[in-house]
C-alpha positions as CSV (number, residue, x, y, z in Angstrom):
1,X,45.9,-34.4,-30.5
2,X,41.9,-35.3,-29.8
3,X,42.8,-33.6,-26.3
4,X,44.3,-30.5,-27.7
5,X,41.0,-30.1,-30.3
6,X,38.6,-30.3,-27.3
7,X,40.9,-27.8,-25.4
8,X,41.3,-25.3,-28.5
9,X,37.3,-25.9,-28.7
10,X,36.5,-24.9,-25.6
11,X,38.8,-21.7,-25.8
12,X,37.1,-20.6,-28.7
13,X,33.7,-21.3,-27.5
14,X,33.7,-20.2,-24.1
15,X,36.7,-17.4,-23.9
16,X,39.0,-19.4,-21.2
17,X,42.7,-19.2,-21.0
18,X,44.6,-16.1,-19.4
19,X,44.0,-14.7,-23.0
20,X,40.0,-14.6,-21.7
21,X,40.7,-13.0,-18.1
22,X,43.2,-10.5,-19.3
23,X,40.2,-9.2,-21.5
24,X,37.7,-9.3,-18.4
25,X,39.9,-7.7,-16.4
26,X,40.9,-5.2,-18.7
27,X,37.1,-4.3,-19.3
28,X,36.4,-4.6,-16.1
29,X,38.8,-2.4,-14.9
30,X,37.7,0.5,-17.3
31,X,34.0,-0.4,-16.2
32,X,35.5,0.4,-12.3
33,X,36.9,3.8,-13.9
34,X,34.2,5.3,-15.5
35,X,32.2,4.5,-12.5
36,X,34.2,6.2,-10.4
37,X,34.7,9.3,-12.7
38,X,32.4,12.1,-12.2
39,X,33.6,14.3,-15.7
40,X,30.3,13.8,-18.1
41,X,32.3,12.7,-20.4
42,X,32.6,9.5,-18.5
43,X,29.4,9.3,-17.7
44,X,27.9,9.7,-21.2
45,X,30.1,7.0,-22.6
46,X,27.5,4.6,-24.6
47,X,27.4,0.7,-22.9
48,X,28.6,-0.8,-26.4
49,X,32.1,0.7,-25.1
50,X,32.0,-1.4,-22.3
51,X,30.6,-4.5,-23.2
52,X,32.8,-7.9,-22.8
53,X,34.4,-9.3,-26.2
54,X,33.1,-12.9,-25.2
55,X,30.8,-15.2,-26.1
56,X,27.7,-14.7,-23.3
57,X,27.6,-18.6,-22.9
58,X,30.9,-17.9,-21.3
59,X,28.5,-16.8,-18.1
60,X,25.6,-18.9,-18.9
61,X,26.8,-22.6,-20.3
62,X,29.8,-23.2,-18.2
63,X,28.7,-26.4,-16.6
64,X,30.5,-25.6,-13.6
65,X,29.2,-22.3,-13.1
66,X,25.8,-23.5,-14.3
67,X,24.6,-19.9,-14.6
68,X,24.9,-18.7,-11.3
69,X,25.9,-15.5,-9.7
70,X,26.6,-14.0,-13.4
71,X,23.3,-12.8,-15.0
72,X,19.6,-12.6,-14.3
73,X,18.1,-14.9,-17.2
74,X,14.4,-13.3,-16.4
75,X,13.1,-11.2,-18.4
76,X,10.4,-9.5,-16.8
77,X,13.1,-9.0,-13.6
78,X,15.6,-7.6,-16.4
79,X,12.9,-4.9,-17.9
80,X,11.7,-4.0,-15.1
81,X,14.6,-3.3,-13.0
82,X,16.0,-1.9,-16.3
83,X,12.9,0.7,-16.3
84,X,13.1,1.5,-12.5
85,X,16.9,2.2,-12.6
86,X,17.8,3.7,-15.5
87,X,14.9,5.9,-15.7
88,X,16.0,7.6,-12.5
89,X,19.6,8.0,-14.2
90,X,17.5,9.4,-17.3
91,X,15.4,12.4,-15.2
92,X,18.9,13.0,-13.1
93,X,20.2,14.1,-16.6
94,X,17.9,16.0,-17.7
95,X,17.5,17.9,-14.3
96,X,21.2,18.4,-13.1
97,X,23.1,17.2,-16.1
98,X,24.4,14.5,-13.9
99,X,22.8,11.0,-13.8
100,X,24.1,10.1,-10.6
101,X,23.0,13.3,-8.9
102,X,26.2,14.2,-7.6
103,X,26.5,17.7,-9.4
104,X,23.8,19.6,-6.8
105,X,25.5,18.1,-4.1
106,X,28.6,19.1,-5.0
107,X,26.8,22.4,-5.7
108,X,25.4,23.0,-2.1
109,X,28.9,21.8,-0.7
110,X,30.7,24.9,-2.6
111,X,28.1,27.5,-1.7
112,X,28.6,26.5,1.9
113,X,32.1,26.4,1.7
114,X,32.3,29.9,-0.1
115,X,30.2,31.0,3.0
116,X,32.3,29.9,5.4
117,X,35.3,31.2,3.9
118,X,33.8,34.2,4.0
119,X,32.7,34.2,7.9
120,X,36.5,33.0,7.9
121,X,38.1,36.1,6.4
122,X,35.5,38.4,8.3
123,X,36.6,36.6,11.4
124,X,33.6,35.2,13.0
125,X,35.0,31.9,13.6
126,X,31.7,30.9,15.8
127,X,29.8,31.0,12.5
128,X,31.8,29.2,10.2
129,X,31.6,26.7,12.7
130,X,28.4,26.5,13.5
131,X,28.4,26.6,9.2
132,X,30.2,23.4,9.1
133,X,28.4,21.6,11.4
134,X,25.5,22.5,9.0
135,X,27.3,21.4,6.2
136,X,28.2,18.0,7.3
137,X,24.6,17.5,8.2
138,X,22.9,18.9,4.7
139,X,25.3,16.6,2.9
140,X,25.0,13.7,4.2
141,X,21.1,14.2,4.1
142,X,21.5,14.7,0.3
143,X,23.6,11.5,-0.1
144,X,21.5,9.3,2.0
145,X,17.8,10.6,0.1
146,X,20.4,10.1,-3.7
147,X,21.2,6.9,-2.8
148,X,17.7,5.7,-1.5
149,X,16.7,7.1,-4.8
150,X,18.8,5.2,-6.7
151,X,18.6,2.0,-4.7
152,X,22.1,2.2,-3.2
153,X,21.8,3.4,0.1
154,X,23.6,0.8,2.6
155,X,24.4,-1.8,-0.5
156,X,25.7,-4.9,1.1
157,X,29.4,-5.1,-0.6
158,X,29.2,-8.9,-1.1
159,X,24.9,-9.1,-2.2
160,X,26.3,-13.2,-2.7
161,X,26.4,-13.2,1.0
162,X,24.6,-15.9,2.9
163,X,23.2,-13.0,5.5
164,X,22.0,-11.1,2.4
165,X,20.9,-13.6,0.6
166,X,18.8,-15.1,3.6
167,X,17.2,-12.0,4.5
168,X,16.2,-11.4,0.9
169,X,14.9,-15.1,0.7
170,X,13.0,-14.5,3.7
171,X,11.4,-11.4,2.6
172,X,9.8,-13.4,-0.8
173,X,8.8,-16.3,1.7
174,X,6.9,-14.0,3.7
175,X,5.4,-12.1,0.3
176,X,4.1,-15.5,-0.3
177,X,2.9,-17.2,2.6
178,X,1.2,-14.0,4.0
179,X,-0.2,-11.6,0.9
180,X,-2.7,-13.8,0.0
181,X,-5.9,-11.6,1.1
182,X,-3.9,-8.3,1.2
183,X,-6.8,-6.7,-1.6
184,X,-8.7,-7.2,1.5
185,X,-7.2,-4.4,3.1
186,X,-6.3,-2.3,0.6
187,X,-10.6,-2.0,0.2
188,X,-9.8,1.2,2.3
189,X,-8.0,3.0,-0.7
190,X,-11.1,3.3,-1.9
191,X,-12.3,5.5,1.2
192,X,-8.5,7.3,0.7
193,X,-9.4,8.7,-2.8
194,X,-12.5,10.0,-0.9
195,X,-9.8,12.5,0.4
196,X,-8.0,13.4,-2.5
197,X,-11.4,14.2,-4.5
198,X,-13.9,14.4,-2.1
199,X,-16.2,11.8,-1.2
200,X,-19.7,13.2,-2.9
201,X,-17.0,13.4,-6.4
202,X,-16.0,10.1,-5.7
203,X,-19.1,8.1,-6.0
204,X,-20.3,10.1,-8.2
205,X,-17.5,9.9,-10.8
206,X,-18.0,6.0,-9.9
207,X,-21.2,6.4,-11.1
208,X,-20.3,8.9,-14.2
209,X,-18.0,6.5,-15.6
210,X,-20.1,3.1,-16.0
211,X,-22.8,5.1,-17.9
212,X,-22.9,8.8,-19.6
213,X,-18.5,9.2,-18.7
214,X,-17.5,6.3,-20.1
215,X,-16.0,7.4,-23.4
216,X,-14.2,10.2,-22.0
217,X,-12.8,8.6,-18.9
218,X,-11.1,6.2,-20.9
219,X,-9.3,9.2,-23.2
220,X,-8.3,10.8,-20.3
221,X,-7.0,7.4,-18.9
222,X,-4.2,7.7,-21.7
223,X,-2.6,11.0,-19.6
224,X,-2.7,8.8,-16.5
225,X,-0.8,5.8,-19.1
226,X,1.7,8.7,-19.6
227,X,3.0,9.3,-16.4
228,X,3.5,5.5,-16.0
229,X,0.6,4.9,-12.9
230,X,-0.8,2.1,-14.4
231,X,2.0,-0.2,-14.7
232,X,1.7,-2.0,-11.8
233,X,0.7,-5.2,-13.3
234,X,4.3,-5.2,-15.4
235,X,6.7,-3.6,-12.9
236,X,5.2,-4.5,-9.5
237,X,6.7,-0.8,-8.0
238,X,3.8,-0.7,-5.3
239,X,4.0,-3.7,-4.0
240,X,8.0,-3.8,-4.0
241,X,8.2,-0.6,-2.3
242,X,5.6,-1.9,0.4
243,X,6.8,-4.7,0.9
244,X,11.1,-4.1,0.6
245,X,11.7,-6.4,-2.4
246,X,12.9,-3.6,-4.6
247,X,16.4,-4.1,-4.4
248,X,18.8,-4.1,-7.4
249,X,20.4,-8.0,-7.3
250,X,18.3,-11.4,-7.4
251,X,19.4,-14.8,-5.6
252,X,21.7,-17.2,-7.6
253,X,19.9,-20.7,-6.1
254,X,16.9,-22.4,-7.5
255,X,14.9,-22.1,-4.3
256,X,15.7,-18.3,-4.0
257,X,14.7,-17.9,-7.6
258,X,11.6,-20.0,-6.7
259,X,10.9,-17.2,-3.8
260,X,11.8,-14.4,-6.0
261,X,8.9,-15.6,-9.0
262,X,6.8,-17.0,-6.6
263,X,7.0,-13.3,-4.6
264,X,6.0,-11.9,-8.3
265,X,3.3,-14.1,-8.9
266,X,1.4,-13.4,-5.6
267,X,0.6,-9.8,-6.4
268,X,-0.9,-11.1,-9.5
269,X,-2.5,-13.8,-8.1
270,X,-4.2,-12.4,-5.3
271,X,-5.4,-8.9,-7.3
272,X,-3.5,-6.5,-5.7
273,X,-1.5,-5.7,-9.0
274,X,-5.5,-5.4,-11.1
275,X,-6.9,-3.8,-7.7
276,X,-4.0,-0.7,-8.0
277,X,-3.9,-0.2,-11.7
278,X,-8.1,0.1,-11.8
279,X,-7.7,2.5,-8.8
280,X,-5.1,4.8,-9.6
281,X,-6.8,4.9,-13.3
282,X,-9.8,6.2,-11.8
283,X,-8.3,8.6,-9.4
284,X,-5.5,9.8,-12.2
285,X,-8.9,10.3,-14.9
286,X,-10.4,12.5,-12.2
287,X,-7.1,14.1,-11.0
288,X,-6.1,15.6,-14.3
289,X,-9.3,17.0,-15.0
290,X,-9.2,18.9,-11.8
291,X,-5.9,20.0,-12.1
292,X,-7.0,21.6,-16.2
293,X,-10.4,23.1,-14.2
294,X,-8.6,24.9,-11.2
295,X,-5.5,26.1,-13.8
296,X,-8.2,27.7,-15.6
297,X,-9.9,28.9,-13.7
298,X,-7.3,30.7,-11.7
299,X,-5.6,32.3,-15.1
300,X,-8.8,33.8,-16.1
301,X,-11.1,34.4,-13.7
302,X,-8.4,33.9,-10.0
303,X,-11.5,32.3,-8.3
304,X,-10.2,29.3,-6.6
305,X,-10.5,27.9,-3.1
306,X,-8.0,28.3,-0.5
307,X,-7.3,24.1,-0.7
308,X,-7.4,24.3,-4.4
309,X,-4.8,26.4,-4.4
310,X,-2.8,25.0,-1.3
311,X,-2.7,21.6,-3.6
312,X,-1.4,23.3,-6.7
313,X,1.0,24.8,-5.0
314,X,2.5,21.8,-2.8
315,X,2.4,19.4,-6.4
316,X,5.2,22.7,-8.0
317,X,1.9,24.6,-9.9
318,X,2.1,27.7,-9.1
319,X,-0.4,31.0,-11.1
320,X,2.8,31.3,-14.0
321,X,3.2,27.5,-14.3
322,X,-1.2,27.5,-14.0
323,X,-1.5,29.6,-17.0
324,X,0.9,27.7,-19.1
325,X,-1.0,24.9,-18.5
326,X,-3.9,26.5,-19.4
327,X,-2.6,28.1,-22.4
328,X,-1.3,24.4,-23.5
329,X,-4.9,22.6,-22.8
330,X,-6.0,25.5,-25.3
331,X,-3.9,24.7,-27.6
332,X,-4.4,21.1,-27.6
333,X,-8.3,21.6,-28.4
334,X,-9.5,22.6,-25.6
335,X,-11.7,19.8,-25.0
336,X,-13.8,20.0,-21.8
337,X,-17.8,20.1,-20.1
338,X,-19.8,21.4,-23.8
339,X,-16.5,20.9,-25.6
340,X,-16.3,17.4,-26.6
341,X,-17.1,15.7,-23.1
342,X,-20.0,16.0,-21.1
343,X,-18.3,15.5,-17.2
344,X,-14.2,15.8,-17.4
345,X,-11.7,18.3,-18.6
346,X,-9.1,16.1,-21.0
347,X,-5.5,17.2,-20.2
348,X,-4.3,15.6,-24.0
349,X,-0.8,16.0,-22.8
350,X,1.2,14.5,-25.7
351,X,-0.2,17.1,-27.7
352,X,1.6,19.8,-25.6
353,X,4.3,22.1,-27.1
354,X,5.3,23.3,-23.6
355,X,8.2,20.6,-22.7
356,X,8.6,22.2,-19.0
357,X,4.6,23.0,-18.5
358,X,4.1,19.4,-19.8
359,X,6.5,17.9,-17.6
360,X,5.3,19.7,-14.6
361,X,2.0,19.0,-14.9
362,X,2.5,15.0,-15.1
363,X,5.0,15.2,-12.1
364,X,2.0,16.8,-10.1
365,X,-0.5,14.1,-11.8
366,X,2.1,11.0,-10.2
367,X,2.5,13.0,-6.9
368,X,-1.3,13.3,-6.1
369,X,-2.0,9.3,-7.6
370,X,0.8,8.2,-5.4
371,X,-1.2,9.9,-2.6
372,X,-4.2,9.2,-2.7
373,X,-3.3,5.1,-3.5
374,X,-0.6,5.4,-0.8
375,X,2.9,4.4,-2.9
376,X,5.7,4.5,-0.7
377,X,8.5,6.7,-2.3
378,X,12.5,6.7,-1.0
379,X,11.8,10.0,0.5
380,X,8.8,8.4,3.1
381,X,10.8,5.2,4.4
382,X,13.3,5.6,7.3
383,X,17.0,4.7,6.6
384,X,16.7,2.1,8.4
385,X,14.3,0.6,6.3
386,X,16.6,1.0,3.2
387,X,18.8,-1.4,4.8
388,X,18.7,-5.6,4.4
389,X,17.9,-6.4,8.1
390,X,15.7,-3.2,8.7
391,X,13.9,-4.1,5.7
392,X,13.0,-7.5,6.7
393,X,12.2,-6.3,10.6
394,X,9.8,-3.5,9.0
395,X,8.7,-6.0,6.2
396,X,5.0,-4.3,5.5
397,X,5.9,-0.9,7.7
398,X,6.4,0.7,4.7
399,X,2.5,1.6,3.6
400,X,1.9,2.6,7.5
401,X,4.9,5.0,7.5
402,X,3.8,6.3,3.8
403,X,0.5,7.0,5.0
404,X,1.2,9.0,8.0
405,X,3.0,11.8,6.2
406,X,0.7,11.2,2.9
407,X,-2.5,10.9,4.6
408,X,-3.0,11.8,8.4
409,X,-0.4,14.9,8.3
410,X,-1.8,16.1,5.1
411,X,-5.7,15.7,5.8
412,X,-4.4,17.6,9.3
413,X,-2.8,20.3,7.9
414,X,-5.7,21.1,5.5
415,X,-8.5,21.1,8.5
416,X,-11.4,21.2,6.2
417,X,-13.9,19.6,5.1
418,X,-12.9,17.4,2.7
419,X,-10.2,15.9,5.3
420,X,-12.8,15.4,7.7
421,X,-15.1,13.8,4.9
422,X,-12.1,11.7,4.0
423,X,-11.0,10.5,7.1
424,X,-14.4,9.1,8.2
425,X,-15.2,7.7,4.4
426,X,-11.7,6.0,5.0
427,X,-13.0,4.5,8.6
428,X,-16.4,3.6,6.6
429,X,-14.0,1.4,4.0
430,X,-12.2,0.3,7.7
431,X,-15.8,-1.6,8.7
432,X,-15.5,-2.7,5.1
433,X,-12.5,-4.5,5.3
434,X,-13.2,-5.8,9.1
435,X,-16.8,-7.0,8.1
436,X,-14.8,-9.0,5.3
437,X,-12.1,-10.6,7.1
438,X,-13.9,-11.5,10.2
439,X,-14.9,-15.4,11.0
440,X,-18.6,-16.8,10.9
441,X,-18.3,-17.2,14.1
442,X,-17.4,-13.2,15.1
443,X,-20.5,-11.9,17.6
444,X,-18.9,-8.4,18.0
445,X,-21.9,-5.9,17.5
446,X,-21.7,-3.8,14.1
447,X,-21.5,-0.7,16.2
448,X,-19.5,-2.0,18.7
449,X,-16.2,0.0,20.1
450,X,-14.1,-2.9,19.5
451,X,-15.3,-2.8,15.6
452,X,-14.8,0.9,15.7
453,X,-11.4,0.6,16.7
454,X,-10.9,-2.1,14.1
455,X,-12.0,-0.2,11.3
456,X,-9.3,3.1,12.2
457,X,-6.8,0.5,12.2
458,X,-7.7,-1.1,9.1
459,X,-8.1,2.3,7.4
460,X,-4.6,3.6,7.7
461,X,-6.1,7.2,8.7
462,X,-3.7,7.0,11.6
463,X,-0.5,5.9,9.9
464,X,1.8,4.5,11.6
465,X,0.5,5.1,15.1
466,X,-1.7,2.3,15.2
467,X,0.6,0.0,14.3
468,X,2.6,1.5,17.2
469,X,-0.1,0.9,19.5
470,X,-0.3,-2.5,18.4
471,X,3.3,-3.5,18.4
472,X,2.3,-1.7,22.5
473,X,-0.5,-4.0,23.2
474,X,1.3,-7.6,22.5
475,X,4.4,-6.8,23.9
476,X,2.9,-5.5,27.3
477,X,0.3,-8.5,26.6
478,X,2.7,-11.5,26.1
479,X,4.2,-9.8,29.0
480,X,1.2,-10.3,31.5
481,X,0.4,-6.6,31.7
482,X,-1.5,-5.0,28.5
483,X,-0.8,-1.5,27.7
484,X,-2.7,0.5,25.2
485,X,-5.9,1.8,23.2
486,X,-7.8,-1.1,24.2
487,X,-6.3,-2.2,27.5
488,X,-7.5,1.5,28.4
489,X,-10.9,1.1,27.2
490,X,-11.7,-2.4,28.0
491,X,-11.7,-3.5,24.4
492,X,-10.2,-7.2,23.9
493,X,-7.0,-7.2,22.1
494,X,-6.9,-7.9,18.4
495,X,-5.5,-11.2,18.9
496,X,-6.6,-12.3,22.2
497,X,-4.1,-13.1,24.4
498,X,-0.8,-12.4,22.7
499,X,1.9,-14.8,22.8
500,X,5.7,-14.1,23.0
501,X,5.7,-14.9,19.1
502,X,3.2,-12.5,18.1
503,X,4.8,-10.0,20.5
504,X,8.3,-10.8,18.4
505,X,6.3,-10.8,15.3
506,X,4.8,-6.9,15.5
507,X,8.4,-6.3,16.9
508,X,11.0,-7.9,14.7
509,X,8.7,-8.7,11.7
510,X,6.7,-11.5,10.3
511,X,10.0,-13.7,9.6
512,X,11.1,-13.8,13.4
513,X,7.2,-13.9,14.3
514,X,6.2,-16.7,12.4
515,X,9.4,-18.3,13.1
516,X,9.1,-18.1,16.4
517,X,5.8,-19.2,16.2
518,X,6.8,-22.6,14.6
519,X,9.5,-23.1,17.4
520,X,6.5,-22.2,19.9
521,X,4.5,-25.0,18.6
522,X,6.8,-27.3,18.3
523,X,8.2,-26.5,21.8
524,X,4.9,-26.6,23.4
525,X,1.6,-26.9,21.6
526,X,-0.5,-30.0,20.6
527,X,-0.8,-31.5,16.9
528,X,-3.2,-29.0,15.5
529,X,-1.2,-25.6,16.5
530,X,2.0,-27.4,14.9
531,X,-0.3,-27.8,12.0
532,X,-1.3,-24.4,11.6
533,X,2.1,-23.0,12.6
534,X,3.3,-25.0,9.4
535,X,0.4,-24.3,7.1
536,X,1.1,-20.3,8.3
537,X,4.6,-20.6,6.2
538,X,3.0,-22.6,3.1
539,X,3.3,-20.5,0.1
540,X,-0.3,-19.1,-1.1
541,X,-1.4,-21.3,1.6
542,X,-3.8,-17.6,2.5
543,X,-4.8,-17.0,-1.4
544,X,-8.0,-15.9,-1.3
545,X,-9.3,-18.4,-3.8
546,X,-8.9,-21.2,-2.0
547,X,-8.3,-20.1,1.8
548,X,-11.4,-21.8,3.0
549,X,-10.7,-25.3,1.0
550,X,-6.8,-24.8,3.4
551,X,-8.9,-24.0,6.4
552,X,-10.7,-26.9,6.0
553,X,-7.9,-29.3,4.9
554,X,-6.2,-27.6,8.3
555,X,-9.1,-28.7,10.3
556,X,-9.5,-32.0,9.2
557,X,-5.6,-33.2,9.4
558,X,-5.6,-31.6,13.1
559,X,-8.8,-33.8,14.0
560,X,-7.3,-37.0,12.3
561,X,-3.6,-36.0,14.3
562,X,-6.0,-36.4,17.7
């Protein structure tokens, strides 16, 4: 009797019994259904319809299960990854009336097939073939950019796989044990705005907002709040995207959940999540207030620059959608230079009556912030990169690639000079950002070549080329014959003579490099390069708080070890 009680308890407490699975499999299986169903019927079913009709400590408080593999118990992982995937589902809907973004495929797919049918019937069979060979290629460019949209391009089918869940792991480790000083480098954003504003308008809407702006710039910060650019400090998107942590599914074990917060923590830590949000405030204030002075501008008067009106049109503005923004600032109060501010134009968006105008406008607003403080997007990363092992091999590729279409192209095509003034104020941040991570002991000369080229590759004006000529340099280097940019002008290499780990490192990525560098100094080095090959893979051992206090610590066990 006392065993049946404890039995009956724990059926009606926890759901088990083939009662319990023939109700998860049931929901389950209509959960598979709808998935698969494209009607928008299915797809608009609410979630109460397919939620289980169990107890949730049935996941959580099983002591065998222990809470594993079921549900992500965060809740700042839970929002946020709520926020960046259902949001996307949200916009598909309203777009193309289908949240999974399969309708304008399936649109594109028809046309071309009503095409070839016709080059069919007409007999030119050289056409519709040629047609089809088109059409294989459009779709499946389509499907790959949906599903790196969504987050599903090249989803591991078991994520609970030890491969997966290593390369994952890995990817958190590195987040931690490398990212400490990474503000360092991101300094050169602040040359990068330079481009999107202009230099001169830079510093001096710097200057503008500590004293006579300050009021205004932070009214016109709420439009900037609006189109969700200074968030960073909640949902991590910049750093995720840079870094290839935004995927959709967390580790299960205590010491992958301990990379996973510890990953989270760093970006807040070190300032990089502060450093973004201050930055793409201040370029968003100054961004919107352009965008209300050029639409005006060209609806009533048509005097705008060529570049002015190049930008408008690449961010979806063009003179119809200009004065509908104009007419909406109007209506909103107008307020402007002599109209309530002294220096900025206030969009005062959420007081538009123009849903499509509105909408428009912000979309150009996140385009030209994720510009300017380069934000990877699904659209700038390789497909190769949206996958688990290219991810980890191009862990911290993704800001170089970014910048290459989002910077150097851009400033190129423009050829003015604002580009010009850019580039070199982004080069000026690059001396910057050397000047600060370079040892007392450095004697390079502050106008030396070898700091010149320093400061190009620490400003990310050249994208990803630099990278490339580095990845170049310590492979030919650890190789005995150095190739490259500074090879070719007698500069020394970055890193001295490279060594077949750093050579893996800028080829394969920081977790084959670093690893490889631990088996290097195991394999052949003295006590103090084990040391620092260990302290290298410490978590937060480079946080720039305390990096000094490690170096010392480093120096002093390495002495003691001799």
């Amino acid at each position: 009797d006392a065993a049946r009680v404890i039995v009956d308890k724990q059926v009606r407490n926890y759901g088990l019994g083939d009662g319990a699975a023939k109700k998860v499999k049931g929901v389950m299986d209509e959960i598979d259904m709808l998935s698969r169903t494209q009607s928008l019927e299915a797809e608009h079913i609410g979630l109460l319809s397919r939620k289980l009709n169990l107890p949730s400590n049935l996941f959580t408080n099983i002591p065998e299960l222990n809470g594993k593999g079921f549900i992500e118990m965060n809740p700042e992982i839970i929002i946020r990854r709520y926020h960046q995937r259902i949001s996307l589902n949200i916009e598909a809907a309203r777009r193309y009336n289908d949240p999974f973004m399969q309708k304008p495929i399936d649109d594109v797919t028809n046309q071309m097939d009503d095409q070839i049918e016709l080059y069919v019937n007409a007999g030119d069979f050289k056409k519709a073939t040629a047609l089809m060979k088109e059409r294989k290629i459009q779709v499946q460019a389509l499907t790959d950019l949906k599903e790196r949209v969504f987050g599903t391009y090249a989803l591991p089918e078991d994520p609970s796989a030890l491969s997966v869940r290593a390369m994952q792991f890995s990817k958190h480790w590195m987040n931690m044990a490398l990212m400490g000083k990474v503000v360092h480098a991101n300094v050169a954003d602040i040359g990068r705005m330079g481009m999107a504003l202009g230099v001169r308008k830079g510093f001096r809407g710097a200057l503008d907002a500590l004293t006579v702006s300050a009021i205004e710039v932070r009214k016109a910060g709420i439009d900037v709040e609006y189109v969700g650019e200074v968030s960073e400090v909640a949902l991590h998107g910049r750093f995720q995207a840079i870094t290839g942590t935004d995927t959709i599914y967390s580790g299960s074990s205590k010491i992958e959940k301990f990379a996973e917060a510890g990953s989270n923590a760093m970006f807040l830590i070190n300032g990089l999540s502060a450093f973004t949000d201050i930055t793409k405030r201040f370029l968003g204030v100054h961004l919107q207030s352009d965008f209300i002075d050029i639409s005006t501008r060209w609806s009533t008067t048509g005097k705008i620059t060529k570049r002015e009106r190049s930008t408008l049109l690449r961010l979806g503005i063009d003179e119809d959608m200009a004065i509908r923004v104009h007419d909406q600032w109007l209506q909103s109060g107008a307020e402007g230079p002599g109209n309530g501010t002294q220096k900025l134009f206030l969009a005062n968006t959420d007081k538009w009556t123009d849903i499509d105008a509105q909408r428009t406008f912000r979309a150009a607003l996140t385009e030209e912030i994720r510009t300017g403080v380069v934000t990877p997007g699904p659209g700038d990363k390789l497909n190769v990169m949206h996958t688990g092992i290219g991810s980890m091999l191009t862990q911290f590729k993704a800001f170089a690639v970014s910048a290459t279409s989002r910077t150097l192209i851009a400033g190129l095509q423009n050829r003015d000079s604002r580009a010009v003034s850019g580039l070199l104020s982004m080069i000026a941040w690059g001396y910057m950002v050397d000047i600060i991570k370079s040892p007392d002991f450095d004697n390079r000369g502050a106008l030396s070549l070898d700091r010149l080229l320093q400061a190009i590759d620490f400003s990310g004006a050249t994208g990803i080329f630099f990278d490339l000529n580095n990845m170049v340099e310590a492979v030919s280097g650890a190789a005995g014959s150095p190739v490259g940019i500074r090879p070719m002008l007698g500069v020394e290499q970055r890193f001295g003579d490279p060594t077949v780990s750093r050579a893996l490192g800028q080829v394969f990525g920081p977790s084959v490099g670093l690893s490889a560098n631990l088996a290097e100094a195991f394999a052949n080095g003295d006590g103090s390069d084990r040391l620092k090959a260990v302290r290298r893979l410490l978590p937060f051992n480079q946080l720039i708080w305390w990096s000094s206090t490690v170096d010392k610590i480093q120096r002093e066990a390495a002495t003691l070890t001799e």
